[in-house]
N, C-alpha and C positions, 0 to 999 in steps of 0.2 A: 583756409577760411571756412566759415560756419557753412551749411549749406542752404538756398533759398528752400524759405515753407512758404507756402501756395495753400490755403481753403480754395476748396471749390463748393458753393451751394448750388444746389437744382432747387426751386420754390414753385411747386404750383401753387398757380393763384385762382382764383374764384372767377368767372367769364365776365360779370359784373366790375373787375374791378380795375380801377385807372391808375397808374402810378405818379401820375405826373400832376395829376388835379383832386380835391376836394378831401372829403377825410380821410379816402384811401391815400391820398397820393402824403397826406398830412402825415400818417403811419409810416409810411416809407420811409420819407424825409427823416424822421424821429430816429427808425432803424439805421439807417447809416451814418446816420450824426453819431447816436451809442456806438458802433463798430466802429469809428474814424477814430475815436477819442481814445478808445480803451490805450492801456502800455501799450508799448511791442507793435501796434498796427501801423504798420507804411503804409499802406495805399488799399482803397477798396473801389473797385469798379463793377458795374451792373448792364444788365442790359437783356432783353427778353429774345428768346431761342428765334431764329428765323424761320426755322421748317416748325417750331411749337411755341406759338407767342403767347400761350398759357402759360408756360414756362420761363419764369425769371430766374437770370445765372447770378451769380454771385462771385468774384474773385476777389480775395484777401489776403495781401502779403503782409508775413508775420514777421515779427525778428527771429523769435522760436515758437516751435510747439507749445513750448510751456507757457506761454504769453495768452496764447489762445486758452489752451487749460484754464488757466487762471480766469477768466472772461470765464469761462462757462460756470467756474464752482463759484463766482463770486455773488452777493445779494444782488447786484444787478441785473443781473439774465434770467430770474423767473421772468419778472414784468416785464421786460427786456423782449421774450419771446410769447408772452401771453397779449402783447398789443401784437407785435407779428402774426400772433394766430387767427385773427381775426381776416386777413384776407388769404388763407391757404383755403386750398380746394384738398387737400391730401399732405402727406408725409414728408417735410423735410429731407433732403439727401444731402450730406455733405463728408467731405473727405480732404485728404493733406496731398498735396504732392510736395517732394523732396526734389531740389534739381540743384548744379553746380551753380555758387555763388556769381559765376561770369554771367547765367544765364536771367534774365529777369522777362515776368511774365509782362512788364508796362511795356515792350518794346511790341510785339505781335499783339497786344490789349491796346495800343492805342492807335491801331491803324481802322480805318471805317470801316473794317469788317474783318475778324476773328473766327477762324477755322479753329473746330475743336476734336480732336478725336480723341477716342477713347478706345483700350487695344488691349485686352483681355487673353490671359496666358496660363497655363497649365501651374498649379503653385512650383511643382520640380524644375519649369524652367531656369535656364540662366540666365539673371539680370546682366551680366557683364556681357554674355553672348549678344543680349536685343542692345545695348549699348554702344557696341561699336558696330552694329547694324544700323543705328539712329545715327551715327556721327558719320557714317557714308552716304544717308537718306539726306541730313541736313549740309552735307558737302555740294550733293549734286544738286540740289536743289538749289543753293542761294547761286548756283553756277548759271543754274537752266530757267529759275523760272523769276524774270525780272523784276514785275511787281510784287512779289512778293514781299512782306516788309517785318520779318524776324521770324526765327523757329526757333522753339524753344521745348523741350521734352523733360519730364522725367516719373519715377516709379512715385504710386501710392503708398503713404506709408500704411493702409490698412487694407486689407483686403475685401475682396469682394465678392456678390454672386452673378451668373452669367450661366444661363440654360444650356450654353456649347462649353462649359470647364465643369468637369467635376472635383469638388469639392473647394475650398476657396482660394479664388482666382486671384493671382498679381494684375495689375492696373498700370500701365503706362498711358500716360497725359502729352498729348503733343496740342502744340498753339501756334498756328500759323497768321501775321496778316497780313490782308490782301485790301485792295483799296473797292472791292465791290465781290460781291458772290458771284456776278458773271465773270469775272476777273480769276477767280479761282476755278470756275467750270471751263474759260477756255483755257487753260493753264494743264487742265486733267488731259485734252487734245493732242497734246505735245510729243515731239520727241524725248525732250526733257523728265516727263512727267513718265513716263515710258523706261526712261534710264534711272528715274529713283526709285519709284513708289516697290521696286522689290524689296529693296532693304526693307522698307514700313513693314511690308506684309510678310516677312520672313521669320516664321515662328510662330505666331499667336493664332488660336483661336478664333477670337470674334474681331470685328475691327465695328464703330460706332461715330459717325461722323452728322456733327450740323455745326451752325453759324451763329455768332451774336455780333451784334453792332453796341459796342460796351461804350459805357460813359463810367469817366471819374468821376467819384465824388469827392466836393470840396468842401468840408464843414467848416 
């Protein structure tokens, strides 16, 4: 089977501004209704960073890459992202993750609270070496730590930059949910937590972790 694409957006927003109410929150609404409709889009889900609530996340499962492409080169995404611009404090981030067709991000995206890490690798690494590193991280894990409520992993397809990798860096994406962020900080206390978190950290560079409390959107 094909394999799951995953966008990830980072959006900072302006300190001024409300997503949920007035013409900010109008703009929003407008953004993900255009994202919801385009081909190819399953599912998009939102929700602002917990340790950076300037920061809104974006999660968009595609059918392909090229679904997404197409949205981008189409008439529709000038205006599309020129009403978007109007509440950015800064620069757009966004990127692909690539993961197996079994895994889906709605499963750990719709639990009340979304662990996100992001785990930064030397380009010469080997994908296949942190892969069956992640599939013993995610073994012991749905063993040891009970509230936990899905994990799901996989590699960017584009690269990136990261001040500890020289030159450009691989990107693996892990998404844990937990039904509260204390829930996942006593979760870290554990024997459990003890018994996997090597595998995670086996290999990479940088490792980058916060939280969001995502909501679907229903257009």
């Amino acid at each position: 089977m094909a394999p799951q694409i995953t966008e990830i957006v980072y959006i900072p927003l302006r300190p001024d501004v409300d997503l949920d109410h007035g013409d900010a929150g109008n703009i929003w609404t407008d953004t993900l209704n255009t994202i919801a409709t385009q081909p190819g889009c399953q599912s998009v889900l939102w929700g602002r960073q917990v340790e950076q609530p300037k920061t809104a996340e974006l999660v968009i499962d595609w059918a392909t890459l090229d679904d997404h492409k197409t949205f981008m080169a189409s008439p529709t995404y000038k205006p599309f992202y020129e009403n978007l611009s109007t509440l950015l404090d800064g620069p757009v981030k966004l990127y692909h993750v690539e993961s197996p067709s079994s895994q889906s991000f709605s499963t750990p995206g719709s639990a009340p609270v979304t662990e996100c890490i992001s785990i930064y690798f030397e380009p010469s690494y080997s994908t296949a070496a942190y892969d069956a590193s992640f599939a013993k991280f995610a073994d012991v894990a749905s063993k040891t730590a009970d509230e936990a409520q899905g994990v799901v992993g996989g590699w960017s397809i584009e690269d990136h930059e990261h001040e500890k990798v020289e030159g450009a860096a691989k990107l693996f994406a892990v998404f844990i949910g937990w039904p509260s962020v204390e829930a996942h900080m006593k979760y870290r206390q554990t024997e459990g937590f003890k018994e996997c978190i090597p595998h995670l950290r086996e290999g990479p560079k940088a490792l980058q972790m916060h939280h969001v409390a995502f909501k679907k959107h229903l257009s």
